[in-house]
C-alpha positions as CSV (number, residue, x, y, z in Angstrom):
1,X,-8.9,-24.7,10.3
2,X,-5.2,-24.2,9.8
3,X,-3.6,-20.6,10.2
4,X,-2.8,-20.0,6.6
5,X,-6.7,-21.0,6.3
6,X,-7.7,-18.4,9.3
7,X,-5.2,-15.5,8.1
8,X,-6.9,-16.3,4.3
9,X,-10.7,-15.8,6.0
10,X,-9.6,-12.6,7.9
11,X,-8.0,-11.0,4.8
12,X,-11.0,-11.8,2.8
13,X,-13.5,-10.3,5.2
14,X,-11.2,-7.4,5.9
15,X,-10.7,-7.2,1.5
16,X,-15.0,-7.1,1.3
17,X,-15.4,-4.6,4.2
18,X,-13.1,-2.4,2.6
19,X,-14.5,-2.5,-1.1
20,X,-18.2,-2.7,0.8
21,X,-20.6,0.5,1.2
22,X,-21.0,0.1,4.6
23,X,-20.8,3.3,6.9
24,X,-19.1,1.6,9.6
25,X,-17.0,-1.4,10.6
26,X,-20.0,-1.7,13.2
27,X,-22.6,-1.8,10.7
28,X,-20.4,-4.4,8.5
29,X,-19.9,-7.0,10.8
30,X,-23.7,-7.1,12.4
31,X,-24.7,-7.0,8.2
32,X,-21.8,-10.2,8.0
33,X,-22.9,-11.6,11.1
34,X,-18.9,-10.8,12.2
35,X,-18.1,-10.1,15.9
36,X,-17.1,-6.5,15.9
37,X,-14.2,-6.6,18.4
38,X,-12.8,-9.8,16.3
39,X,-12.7,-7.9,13.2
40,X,-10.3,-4.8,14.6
41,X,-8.3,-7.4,16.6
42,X,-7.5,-9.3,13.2
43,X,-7.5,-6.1,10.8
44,X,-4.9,-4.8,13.3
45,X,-2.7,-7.6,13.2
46,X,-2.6,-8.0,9.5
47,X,-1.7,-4.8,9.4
48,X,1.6,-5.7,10.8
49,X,1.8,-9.3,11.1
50,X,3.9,-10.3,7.8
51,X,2.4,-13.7,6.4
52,X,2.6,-16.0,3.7
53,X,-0.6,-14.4,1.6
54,X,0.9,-13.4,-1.6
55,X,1.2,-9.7,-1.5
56,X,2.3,-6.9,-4.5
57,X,6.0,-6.2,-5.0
58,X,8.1,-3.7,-6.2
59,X,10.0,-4.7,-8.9
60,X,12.9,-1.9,-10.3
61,X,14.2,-1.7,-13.4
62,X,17.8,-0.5,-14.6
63,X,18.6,2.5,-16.3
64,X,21.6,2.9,-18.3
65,X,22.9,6.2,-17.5
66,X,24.4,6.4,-20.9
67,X,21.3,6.9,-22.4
68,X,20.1,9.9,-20.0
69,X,19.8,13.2,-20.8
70,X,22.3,15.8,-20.1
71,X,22.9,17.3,-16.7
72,X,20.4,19.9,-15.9
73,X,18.8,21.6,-12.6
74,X,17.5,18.4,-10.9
75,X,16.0,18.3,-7.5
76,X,16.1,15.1,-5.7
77,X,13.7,13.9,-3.1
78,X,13.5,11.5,-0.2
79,X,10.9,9.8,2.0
80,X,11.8,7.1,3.9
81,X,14.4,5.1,1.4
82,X,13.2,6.2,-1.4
83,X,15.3,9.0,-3.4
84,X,13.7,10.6,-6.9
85,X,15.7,13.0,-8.8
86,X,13.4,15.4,-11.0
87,X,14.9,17.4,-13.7
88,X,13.6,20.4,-15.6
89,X,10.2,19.8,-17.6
90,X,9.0,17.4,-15.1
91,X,5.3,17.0,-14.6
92,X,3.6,18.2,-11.5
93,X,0.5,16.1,-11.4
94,X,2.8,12.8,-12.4
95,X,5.2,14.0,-9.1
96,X,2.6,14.9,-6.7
97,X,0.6,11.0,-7.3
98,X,4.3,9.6,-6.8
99,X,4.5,11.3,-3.5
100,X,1.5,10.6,-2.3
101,X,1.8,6.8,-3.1
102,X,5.2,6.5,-1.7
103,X,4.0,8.0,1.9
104,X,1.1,6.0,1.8
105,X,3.5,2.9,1.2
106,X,6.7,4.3,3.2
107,X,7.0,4.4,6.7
């Protein structure tokens, strides 16, 4: 089995645990017939380990400024590299799910 092949059967066991019902990794693996300490060894290193598995992107779009609305009280915000500038009449449910996705994403 290549690596690309391994890294591929890794991600897909750690993909099913994690959409699975199981109340542990424990229970998973003896259910999956997966050796326990193999599973946190590989869920750990493809946590960090960047590999050729296609993975989602960010993709940004331009603004023409020209077409913005006029200066008013803005805040901006920043975690990690990412700025947002919020401006009067902004929602509060829509800014708190952006925050909580960019420091689940940022580190």
């Amino acid at each position: 089995m290549s690596r690309d092949e391994r890294i591929q059967m890794w991600q897909e066991r750690i993909d099913a645990y994690s959409s699975s019902d199981a109340p542990s990794i424990k229970a998973w693996c003896k259910q999956n017939e997966v050796g326990v300490q193999s599973m946190y060894s590989w869920m750990k290193r493809l946590e960090t380990e960047p590999t050729r598995i296609a993975q989602p992107y960010t993709q940004w779009v331009a603004i023409d400024p020209s077409h913005s609305i006029e200066d008013a009280a803005t805040l901006s915000v920043q975690v990690g590299d990412v700025s947002i500038e919020i401006k009067e009449g902004f929602s509060h449910l829509l800014f708190t799910e952006v925050l909580q996705l960019l420091q689940s994403h940022v580190k």
